[in-house]
N, C-alpha and C positions, 0 to 999 in steps of 0.2 A: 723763665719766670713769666707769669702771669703778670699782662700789662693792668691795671685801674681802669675802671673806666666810670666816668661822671655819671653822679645821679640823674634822674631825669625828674625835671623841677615838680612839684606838687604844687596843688592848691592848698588855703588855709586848714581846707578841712580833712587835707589828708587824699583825697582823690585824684586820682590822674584827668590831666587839667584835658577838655577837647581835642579833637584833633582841626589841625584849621583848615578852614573853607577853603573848596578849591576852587577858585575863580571861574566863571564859564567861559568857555573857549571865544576866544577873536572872531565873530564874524567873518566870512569869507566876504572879501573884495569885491564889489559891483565890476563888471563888465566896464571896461573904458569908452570912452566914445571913439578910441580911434580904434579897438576892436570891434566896435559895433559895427565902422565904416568898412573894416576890411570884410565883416561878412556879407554885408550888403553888397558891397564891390564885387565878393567872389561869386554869389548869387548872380548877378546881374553876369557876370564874366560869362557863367557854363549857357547862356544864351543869347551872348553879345555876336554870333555870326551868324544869326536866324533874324538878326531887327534889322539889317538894312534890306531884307526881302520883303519883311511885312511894314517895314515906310515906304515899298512899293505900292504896296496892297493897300495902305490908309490913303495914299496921295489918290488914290482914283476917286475917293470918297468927296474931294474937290470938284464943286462945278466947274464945268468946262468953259461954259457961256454959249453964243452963239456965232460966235466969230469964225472967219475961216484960216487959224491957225490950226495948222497939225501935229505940232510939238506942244504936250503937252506937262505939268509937274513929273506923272508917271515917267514918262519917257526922260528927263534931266534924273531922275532917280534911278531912272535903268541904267543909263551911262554911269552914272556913283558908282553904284553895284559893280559893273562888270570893270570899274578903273581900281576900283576898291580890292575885287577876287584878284588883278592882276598883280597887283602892288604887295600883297601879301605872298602869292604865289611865288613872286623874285626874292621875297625877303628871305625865305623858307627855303631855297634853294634845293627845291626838291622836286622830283616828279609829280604836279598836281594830279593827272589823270593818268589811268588805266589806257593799255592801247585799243584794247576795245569801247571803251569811250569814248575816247580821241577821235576814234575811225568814225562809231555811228557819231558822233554830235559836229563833226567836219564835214560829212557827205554833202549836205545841202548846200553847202560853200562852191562847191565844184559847179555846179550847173546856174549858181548865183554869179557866181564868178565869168563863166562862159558866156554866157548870156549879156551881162556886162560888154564883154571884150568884141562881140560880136556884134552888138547893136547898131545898128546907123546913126542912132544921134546919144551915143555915150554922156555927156553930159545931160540931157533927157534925165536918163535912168540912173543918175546918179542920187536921187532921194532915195529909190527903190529898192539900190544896192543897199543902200545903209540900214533901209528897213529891213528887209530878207534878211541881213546878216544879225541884226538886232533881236529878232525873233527868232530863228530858226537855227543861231549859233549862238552871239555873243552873250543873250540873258539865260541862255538851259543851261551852257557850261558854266556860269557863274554862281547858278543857284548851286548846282554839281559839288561845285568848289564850295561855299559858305553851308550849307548843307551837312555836317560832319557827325550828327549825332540823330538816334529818332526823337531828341526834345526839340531839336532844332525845327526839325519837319513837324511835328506838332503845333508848333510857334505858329509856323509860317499855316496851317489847317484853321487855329484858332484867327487868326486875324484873314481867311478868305470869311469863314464863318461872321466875324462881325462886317467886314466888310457887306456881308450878304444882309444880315437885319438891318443895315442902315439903310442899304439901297431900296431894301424890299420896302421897308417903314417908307419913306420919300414916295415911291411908289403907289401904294395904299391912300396914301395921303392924295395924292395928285388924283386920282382916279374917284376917292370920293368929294374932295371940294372941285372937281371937274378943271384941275389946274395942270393936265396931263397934255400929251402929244394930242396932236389929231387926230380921230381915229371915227369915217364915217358922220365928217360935219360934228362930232362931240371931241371937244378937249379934255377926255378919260383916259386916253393909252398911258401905261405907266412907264416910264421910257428915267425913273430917280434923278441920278442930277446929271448923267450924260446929255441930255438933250434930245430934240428929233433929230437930230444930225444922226447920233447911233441911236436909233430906235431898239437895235438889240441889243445894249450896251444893257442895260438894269437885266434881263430876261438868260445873258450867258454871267452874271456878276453870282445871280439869285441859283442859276442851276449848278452850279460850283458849290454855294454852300450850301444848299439841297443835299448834293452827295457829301459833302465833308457830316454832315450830320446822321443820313445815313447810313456811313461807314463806322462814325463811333458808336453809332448803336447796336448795331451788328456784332462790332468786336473794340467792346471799350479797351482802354490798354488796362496794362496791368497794377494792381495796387491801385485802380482810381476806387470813388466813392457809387456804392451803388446806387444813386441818383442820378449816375451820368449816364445812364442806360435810357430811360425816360425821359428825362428831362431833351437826351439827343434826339429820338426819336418823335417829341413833340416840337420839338424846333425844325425837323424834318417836314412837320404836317404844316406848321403854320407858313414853312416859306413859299407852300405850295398856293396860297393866293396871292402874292405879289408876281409869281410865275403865270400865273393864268391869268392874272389884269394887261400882261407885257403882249397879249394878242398874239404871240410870238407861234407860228404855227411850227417853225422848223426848231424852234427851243422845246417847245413843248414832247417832238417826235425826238430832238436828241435824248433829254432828260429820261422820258418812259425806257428808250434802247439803254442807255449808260444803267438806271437804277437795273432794270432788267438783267444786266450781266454781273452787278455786285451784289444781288440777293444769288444767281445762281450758282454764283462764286462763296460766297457765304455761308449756302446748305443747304439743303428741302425743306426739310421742316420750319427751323430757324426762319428761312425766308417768309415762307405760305406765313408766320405769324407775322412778320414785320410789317410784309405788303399790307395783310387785315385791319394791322392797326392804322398806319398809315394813312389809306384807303378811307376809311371810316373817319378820321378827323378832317381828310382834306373835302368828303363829301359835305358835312356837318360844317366845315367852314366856308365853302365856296356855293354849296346847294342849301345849306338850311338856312341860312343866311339871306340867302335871294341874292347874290355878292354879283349883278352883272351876268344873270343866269340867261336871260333871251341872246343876249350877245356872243358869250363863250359858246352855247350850243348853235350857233351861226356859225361861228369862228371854227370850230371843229366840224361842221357838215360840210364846208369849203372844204378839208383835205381830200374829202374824197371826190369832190368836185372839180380839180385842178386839171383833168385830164376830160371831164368830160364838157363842162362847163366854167372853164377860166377864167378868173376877173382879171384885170388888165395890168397886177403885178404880176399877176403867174404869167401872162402872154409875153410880158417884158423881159421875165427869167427863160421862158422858152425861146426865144429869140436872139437874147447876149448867148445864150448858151450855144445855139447853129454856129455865131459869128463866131465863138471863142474857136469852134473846129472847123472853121471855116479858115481861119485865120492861119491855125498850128499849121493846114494844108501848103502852105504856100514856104512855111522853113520848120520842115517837120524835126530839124535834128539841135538846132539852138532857140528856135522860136524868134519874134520880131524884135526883143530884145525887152528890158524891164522899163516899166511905162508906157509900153507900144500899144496896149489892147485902146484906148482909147483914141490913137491916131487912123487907128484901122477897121475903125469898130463900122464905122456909117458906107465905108463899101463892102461890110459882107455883109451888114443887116438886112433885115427884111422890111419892110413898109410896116408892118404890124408893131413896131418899136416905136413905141411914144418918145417925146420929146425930153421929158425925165421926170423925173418922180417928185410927190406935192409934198411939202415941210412947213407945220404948221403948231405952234399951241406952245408950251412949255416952257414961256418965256420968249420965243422967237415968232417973228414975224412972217406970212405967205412969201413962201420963194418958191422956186422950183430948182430941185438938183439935179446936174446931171448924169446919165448912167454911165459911171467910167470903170465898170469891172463885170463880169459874168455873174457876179453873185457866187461863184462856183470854184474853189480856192484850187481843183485840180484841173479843172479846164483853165482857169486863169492863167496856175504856172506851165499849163502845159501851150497855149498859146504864146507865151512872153518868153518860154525855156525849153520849150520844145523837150523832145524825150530825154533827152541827156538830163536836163530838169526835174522832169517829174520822176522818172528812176530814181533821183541821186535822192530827193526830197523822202520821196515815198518809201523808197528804201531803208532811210532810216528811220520813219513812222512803224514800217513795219516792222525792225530789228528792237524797238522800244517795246513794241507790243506781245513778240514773240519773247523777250527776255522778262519781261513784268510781270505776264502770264507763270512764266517758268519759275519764277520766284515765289511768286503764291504759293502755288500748288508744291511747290518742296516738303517734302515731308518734314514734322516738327522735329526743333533740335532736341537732344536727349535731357536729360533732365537734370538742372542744375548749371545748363552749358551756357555761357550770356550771351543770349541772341535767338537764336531761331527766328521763323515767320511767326510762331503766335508771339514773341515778344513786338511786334512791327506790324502785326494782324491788319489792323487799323489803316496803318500809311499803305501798305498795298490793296488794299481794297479798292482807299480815293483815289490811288494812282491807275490803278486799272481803268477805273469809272470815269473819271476826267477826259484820260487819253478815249476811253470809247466814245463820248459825247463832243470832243474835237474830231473825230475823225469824221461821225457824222454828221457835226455843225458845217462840218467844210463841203458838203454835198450842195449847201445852199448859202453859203456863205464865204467870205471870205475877209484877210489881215484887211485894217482900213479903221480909224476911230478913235476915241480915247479910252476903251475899252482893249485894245489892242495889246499894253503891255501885261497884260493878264493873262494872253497867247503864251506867252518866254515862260514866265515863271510857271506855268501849265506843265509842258513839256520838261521844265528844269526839275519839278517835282518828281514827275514818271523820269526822268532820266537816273535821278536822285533815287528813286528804287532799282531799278530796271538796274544800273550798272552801276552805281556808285555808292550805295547804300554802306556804313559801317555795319557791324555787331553792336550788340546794346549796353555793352560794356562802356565804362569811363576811360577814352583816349587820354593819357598821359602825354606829358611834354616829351618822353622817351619815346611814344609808339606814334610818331606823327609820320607814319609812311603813306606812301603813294595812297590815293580814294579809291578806295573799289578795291582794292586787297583784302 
């Protein structure tokens, strides 16, 4: 039996009555503020192990003053750092490093070590230990470790780069309201806010972010904005006159050797344009300008003078330099131990060694400092560490350089694969270029300053390619294996 079923109601006039309005749908929910805080959080998270390398990097941007403390902010922040890598490293309970990491970034310990144990006045060389191991161990393996991603080393690129326009701006500044170092009876040298103490403290700050700019221009990463080609490239030109105010004759020959090996790292062609442009703004900024031009072309005809006709720094570098092997002579196998070069220095020197060097302008007052180093970071450690020293040191300079090298040049990953060198183009580039311009800053130079913890994190960089580098993939909380795997 067929059920009934009810009319369906009419209107007066006999029509089927509307159909009703269908309400418009609910609004979707605004975003909560405590979601908003966890994205911000998580943000902040994927480059929370790259900020306490670049609160290195901001702290140098503090004046030092002129006092003769040698413990600096940088150096309380290097300790952070490297208590910080350890504290995690235990919590993790895990293999931090690769044993070939392990090996090269431990080597310099061994001859830092001997040297130590061997010295006549062990307490002496107890600042010296702590330094050596501060620079040439404890800040490279921590960058190593903190280091975990290429945004992290990106991080740490962008904040040498601003570190670089603040020092260089300071600089600039100093050099035209004439409120700079001494330089030839004029208070022009650009020396930023390190002082005359490190007069090459702004001039190795400025050549570091020189190459971090022209390494992003060369090989911007991937997915950036095509403005950061340019925009790198003239950030490259302009830091080339706070470079050339810094008088720096041995910054000046690292920088031209260092860019020299990352353009022809980079390509022939690609390079020949980079240099042209380069080239062309740094002349138009430093020549068209009038920027201190009788001066630099002084300052540059001196390099080739140094041999023929030597002003009385170079005779003082010719000099520490006899003594420094004059010295090694006497304990060729541990050296006099760390600290020893200035106990020993006035009986191998020559009579042609002045009394010490003039410090003046930049806020400090006429002193005279004295010469307590070769100027010469391998003659140094080779007087204070003897061969066992400089092998173990150099040894791993050179195992950074031949694996850095090697990374580069690896042929690209296949396509699609997360990683290869063109995904990290960039970060090996500056790591090559950096490690080439330490190696030949240290012909004329050497550790010593408040510039100094800029040394560690150098090296922790290049080591951070060279041996420890991830893939460009997202490390998950499951794949937190050993660095360098």
């Amino acid at each position: 039996m067929a059920t009934a079923t009810a009319p369906r109601p009419r209107a007066p006039d006999g029509t089927a009555p509307s159909p009703r309005p269908v309400a418009d749908p609910a609004p979707a929910p605004s975003p909560s503020y405590r979601a908003t805080g966890r994205t911000t959080r998580a943000r902040w998270a994927r480059y929370a192990p790259g900020l306490p390398v670049v609160a290195v990097l901001l702290l140098l941007c503090l004046p030092t003053g002129s006092g003769d403390s040698r413990v600096t902010p940088a150096d309380a922040a290097c300790a952070a750092l490297v208590l910080w890598c350890a504290l995690r490293a235990l919590r993790e309970r895990e293999r931090p490093l690769t044993r070939r990491a392990a090996l090269v970034l431990a080597a310099p310990a061994v001859g830092i070590a001997l040297a130590a144990i061997t010295s006549r006045d062990p307490a002496a060389g107890l600042p010296g230990l702590v330094r050596y191991l501060e620079v040439f161990v404890l800040v490279p393996a921590a960058v190593v470790l903190a280091l975990r991603h290429p945004r992290h080393a990106r991080l740490v690129m962008a904040g040498l780069l601003l570190l670089a326009v603040v020092q260089g701006a300071v600089g600039v500044h100093q050099y035209v309201t004439g409120t700079g170092a001494s330089y030839r009876g004029q208070d022009i040298r650009a020396v930023g806010t390190f002082g005359p103490l490190d007069v090459m403290g702004m001039s190795t700050v400025v050549s570091h972010g020189l190459l971090v700019a022209l390494a992003v221009g060369l090989a911007p990463p991937a997915r950036s904005p095509r403005w950061l080609r340019p925009a790198a490239l003239g950030c490259a030109a302009a830091l080339v006159v706070p470079l050339v105010l810094s008088f720096s004759r041995g910054a000046w020959i690292a920088t031209a050797v260092a860019c020299a090996a990352v353009l022809l790292l980079a390509g022939a062609r690609l390079a020949l344009r980079t240099l042209a442009v380069v080239a062309c703004a740094g002349v138009v900024l430093v020549g068209g300008f009038g920027i201190g031009s009788q001066l630099i072309g002084e300052r540059l005809g001196s390099i080739t003078d140094v041999t023929a006709a030597p002003d009385q720094s170079v005779t003082d570098r010719y000099t520490l330099w006899a003594a420094a092997v004059s010295i090694w002579r006497d304990a060729p196998l541990t050296g006099v131990g760390l600290k020893g070069f200035p106990d020993h220095r006035d009986a191998h020197a020559s009579l042609a060694l002045s009394s010490g060097s003039d410090i003046a302008g930049a806020g400090s007052d006429f002193r005279r400092e004295p010469l307590l180093s070769p100027h010469n970071m391998y003659l140094l450690v080779l007087s204070e560490q003897g061969l066992v020293g400089l092998l173990a040191l150099g040894g791993s300079w050179a195992a950074l350089a031949v694996c850095a090298v090697r990374r580069l040049r690896t042929g690209p990953a296949p396509p699609g694969a997360p990683g290869g060198r063109w995904a990290e183009r960039d970060c090996g580039l500056l790591a090559v270029g950096m490690l080439c311009w330490q190696l030949v800053d240290f012909l004329y130079a050497d550790i010593g300053g408040p510039s100094t913890a800029l040394t560690g994190i150098v090296f922790g960089f290049v080591a951070w390619w060279a041996l420890a580098a991830r893939p460009a993939g997202e490390p998950g909380p499951a794949a937190r294996t050993a660095v360098g795997r």
